[in-house]
C-alpha positions in Angstrom: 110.6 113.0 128.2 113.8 111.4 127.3 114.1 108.0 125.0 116.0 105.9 127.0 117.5 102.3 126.7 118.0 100.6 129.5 118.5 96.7 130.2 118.6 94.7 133.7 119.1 91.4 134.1 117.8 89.3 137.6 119.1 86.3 137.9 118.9 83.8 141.4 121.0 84.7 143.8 123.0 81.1 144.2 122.7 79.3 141.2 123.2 75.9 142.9 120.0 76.3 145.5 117.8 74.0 143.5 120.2 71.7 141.6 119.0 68.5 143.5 115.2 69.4 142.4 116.6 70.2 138.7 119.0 66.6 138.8 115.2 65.0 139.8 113.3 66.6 137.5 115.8 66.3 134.2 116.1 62.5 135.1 112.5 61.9 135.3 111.4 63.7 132.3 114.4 61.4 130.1 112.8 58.5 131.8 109.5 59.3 131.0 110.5 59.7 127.1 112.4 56.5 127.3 109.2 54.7 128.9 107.2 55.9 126.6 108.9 54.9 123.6 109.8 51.5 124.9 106.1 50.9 125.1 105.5 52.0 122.0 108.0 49.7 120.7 105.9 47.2 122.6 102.6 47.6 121.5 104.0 46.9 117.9 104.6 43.7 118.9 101.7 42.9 121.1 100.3 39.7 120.1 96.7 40.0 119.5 93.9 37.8 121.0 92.7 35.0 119.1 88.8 35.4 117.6 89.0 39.0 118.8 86.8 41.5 117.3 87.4 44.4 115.1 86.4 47.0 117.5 87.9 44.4 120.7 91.0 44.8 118.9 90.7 48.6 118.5 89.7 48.8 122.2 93.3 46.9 123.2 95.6 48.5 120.9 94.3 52.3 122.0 94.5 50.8 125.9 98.2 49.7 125.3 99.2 53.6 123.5 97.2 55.5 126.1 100.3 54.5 128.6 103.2 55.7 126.5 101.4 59.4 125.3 100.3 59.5 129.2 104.2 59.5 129.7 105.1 61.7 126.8 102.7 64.4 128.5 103.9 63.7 131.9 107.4 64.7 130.2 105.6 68.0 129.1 104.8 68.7 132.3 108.1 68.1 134.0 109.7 70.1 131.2 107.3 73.0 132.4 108.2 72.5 135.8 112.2 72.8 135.1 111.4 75.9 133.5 110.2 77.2 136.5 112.5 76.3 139.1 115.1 79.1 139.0 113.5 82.1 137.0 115.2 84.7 135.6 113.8 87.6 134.6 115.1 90.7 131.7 114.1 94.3 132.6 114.4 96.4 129.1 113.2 99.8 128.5 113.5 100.9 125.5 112.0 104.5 124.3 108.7 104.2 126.0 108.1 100.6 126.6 109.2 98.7 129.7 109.5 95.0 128.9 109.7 92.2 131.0 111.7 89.2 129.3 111.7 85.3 131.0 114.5 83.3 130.0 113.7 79.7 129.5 117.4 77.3 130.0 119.6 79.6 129.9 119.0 80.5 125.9 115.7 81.1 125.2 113.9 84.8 125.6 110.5 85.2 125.5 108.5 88.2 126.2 106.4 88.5 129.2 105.1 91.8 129.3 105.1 95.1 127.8 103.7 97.9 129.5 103.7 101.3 128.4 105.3 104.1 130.5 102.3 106.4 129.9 100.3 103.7 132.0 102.4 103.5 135.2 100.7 104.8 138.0 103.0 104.0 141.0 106.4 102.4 141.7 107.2 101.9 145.9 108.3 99.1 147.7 105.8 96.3 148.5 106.7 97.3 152.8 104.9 100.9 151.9 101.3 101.5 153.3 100.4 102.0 149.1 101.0 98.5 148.2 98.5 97.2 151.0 96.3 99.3 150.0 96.6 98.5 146.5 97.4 94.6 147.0 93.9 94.3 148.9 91.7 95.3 145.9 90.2 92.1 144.6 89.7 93.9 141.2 93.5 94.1 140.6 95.3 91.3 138.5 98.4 90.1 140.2 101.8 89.4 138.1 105.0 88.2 139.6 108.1 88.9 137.9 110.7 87.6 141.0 113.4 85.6 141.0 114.4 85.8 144.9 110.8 86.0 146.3 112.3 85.6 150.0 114.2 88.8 149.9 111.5 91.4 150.4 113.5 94.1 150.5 114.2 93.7 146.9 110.8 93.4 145.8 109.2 96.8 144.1 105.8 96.9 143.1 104.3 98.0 140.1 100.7 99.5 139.6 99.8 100.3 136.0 96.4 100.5 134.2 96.5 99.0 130.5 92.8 100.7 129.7 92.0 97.3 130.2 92.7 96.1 133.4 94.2 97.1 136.3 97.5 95.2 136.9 99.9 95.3 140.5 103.5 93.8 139.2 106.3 92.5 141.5 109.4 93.0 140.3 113.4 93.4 141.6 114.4 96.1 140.1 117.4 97.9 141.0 118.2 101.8 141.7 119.4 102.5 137.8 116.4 100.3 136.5 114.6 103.2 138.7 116.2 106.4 137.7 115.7 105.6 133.9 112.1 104.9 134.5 111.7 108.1 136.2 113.8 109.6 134.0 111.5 108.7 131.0 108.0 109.4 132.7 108.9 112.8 133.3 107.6 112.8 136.6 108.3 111.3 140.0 105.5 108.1 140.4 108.1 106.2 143.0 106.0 106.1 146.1 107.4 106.8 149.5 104.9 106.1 151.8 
């Protein structure tokens, strides 16, 4: 076996396809924050019933600060959903680990997984007879590393066993990404049928 270092890096194909969805998104999540604090603001200066209750008066102010949090999680939310509108996706191996880095806005890496290259099992593409065949066992988890989904003939599968659970992962790699895999395992586990 031979330490290797290679790094890949998958990116969407046209930039630009989802810029109205991320234009949508970015202005409602700043519009959310803004709601939110402008009712917060508010509620400061609620007037308070006259001959209210303690717990009456408890009852309106936590009424009147559900709305803005409800907003400041609904700009959670968004956020999450802007993360995942164009993915892009870091192949690195280095020595015997294969990792799998997301990239959040263009500046923030974080890992996604790590597998071993001891626990690969098989590598084809997802057209191969061995991918249905492993794709139909219920008892397989399912990961999705992709960042052009509709381009099949791109899309490699994975099989791996962690001692824990078996695991089928979708990835784009490309013929170098490959070569240093097999170059590393020592053996040939790229599938051709």
């Amino acid at each position: 076996m031979i330490e290797t270092y290679f790094e890949q890096s998958n990116s969407c194909e046209n930039p630009n396809a989802n810029k109205g969805k991320k234009i949508f998104f970015r202005i409602l999540y700043y519009l959310f924050i803004v709601l939110g604090i402008f009712l917060i603001l508010m509620t400061l200066y609620l007037p308070l019933p006259e001959n209210a209750t303690w717990y009456q008066v408890l009852i309106y102010i936590l009424l009147w600060l559900l709305m803005p949090v409800s907003l400041f999680f609904g700009s959670f939310f968004i956020k999450k959903i802007l993360n995942n509108i164009n993915p892009v996706f870091d192949y690195v191996l280095n020595g015997r680990e294969f990792y799998i880095l997301r990239i959040y806005d263009n500046s923030k890496r974080k890992k996604f997984l790590q597998i071993n290259v001891s626990q690969m099992a098989a590598i084809g593409k997802i057209s191969l007879d061995s991918y249905t065949r492993y794709a139909a066992d219920p008892n397989i988890k399912k990961i999705y590393a992709l960042t052009n989904p509709q381009n099949e003939d791109n899309i490699y599968y994975m099989f791996f066993n962690d001692g824990i659970k078996k695991s089928l992962l979708h990835f784009e790699p490309n013929q170098e990404c490959l070569m240093n895999i097999h170059r590393t395992i020592g053996r040939d586990i790229v599938s051709r049928t």
